[in-house]
C-alpha positions as CSV (number, residue, x, y, z in Angstrom):
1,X,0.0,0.0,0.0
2,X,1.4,3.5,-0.6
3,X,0.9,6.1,1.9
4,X,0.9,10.1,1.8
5,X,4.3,11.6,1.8
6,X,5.0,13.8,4.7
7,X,5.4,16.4,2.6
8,X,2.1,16.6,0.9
9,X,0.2,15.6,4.4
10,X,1.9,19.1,5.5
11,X,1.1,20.9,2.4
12,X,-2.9,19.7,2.9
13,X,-3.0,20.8,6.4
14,X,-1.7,24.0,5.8
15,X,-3.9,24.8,3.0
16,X,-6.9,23.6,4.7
17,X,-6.0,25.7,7.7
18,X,-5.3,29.1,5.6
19,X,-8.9,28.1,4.2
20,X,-10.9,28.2,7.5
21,X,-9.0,30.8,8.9
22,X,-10.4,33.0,5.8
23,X,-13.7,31.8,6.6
24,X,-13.8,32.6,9.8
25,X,-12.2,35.9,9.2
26,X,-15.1,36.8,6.7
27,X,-17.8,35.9,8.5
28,X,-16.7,37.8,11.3
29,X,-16.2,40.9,9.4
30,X,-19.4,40.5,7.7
31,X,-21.4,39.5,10.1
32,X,-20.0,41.6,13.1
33,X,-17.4,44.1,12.4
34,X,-19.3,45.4,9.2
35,X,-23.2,46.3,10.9
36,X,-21.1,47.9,13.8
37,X,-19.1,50.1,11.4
38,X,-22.3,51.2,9.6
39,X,-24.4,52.2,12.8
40,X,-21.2,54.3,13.9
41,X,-20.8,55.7,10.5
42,X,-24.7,56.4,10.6
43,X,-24.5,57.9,14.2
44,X,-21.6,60.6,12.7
45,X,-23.6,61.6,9.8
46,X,-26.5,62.8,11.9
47,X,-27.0,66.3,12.4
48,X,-25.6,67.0,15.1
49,X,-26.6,70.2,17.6
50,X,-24.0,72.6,18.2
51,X,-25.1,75.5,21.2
52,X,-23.2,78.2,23.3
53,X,-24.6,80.0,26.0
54,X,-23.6,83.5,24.8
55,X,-25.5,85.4,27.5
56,X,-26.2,85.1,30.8
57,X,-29.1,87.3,32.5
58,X,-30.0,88.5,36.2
59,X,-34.1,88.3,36.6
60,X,-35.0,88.7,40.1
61,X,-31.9,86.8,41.5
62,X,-32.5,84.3,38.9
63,X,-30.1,83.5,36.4
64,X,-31.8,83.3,32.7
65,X,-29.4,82.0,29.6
66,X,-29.1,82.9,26.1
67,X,-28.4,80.2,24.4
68,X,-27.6,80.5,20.5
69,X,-28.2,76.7,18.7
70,X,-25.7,77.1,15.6
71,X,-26.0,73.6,14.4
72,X,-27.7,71.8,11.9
73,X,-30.1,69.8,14.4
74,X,-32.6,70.9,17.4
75,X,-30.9,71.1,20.8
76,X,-32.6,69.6,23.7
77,X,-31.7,70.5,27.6
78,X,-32.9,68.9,30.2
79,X,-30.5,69.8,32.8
80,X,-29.0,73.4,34.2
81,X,-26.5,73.2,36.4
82,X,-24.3,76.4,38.8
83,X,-21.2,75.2,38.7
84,X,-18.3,77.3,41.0
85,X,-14.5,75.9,41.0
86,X,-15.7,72.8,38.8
87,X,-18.0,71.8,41.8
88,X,-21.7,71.6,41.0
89,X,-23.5,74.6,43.4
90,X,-26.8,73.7,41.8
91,X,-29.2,71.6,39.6
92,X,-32.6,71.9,38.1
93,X,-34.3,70.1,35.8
94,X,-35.7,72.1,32.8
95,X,-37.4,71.4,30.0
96,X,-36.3,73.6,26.6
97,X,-36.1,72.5,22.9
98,X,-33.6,75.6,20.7
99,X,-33.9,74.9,17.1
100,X,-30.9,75.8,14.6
101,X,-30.2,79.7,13.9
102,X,-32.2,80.5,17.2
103,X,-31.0,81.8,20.1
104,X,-33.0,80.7,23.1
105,X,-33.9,82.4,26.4
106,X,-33.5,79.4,29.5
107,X,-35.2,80.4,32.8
108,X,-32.8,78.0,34.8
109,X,-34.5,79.1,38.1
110,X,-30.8,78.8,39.2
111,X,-29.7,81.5,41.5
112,X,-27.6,84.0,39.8
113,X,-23.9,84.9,40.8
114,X,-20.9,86.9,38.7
115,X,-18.5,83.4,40.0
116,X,-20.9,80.9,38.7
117,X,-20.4,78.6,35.5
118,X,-23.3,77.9,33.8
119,X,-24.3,74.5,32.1
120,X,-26.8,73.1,30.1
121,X,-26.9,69.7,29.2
122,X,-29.0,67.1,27.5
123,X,-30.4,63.4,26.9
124,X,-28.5,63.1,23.8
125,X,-25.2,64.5,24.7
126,X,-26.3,68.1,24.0
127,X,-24.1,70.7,26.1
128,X,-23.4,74.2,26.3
129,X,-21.6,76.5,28.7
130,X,-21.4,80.3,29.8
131,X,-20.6,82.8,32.5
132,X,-22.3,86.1,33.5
């Protein structure tokens, strides 16, 4: 009986293993890599909302922000927060939508002070910042 030369039995094995290494490779790339690459690439092409506070108002002892939205997307804020030496003072929840190319007046119902930081942020990642 004649056998398989060592050589050749090597030669099989390495082929064989090149060829399920490729097919694992693909289907992980097509079935994980690539969907995960297109919902980042589609989270990046989104509009995205771009706000500064570029005013900041005393009303009564109350601080009240102007907030100018000059993205592409509507801003939404649901936090205001008085921030003094990077330490939160104060928080209130608020409720204000600023579409693009507006600028926005924010009751914040915050207390006002000249030292104070003011910041605005939002469910989505929305932010803005300002001082008096």
């Amino acid at each position: 009986m004649r056998g398989l030369s060592e050589v050749s039995a090597t030669v099989f094995l390495l082929v064989a293993t090149v060829a399920l290494s490729a097919l694992v490779v693909s289907t992980f790339l097509n079935l994980v890599y690539g969907p995960s690459q297109s919902a980042f690439a589609l989270e990046t092409a989104r509009p995205l909302c771009a706000a500064r506070v570029v005013a900041v108002a005393n009303e009564d002892g109350r601080a009240v922000l102007y907030v100018y939205n000059r993205g592409e997307a509507t801003c939404v804020f649901d936090k205001a927060y008085a921030l003094q030496g990077g330490s939160v003072v104060d928080v209130k929840s608020i409720d204000y939508a600023v579409p693009p190319g507006v600028v926005a007046e924010i009751d914040t119902d915050l207390p006002f002070d000249l030292g104070y930081v003011y910041r605005l942020t939002g469910p989505g990642g929305e932010a803005a910042e300002g001082r008096p």
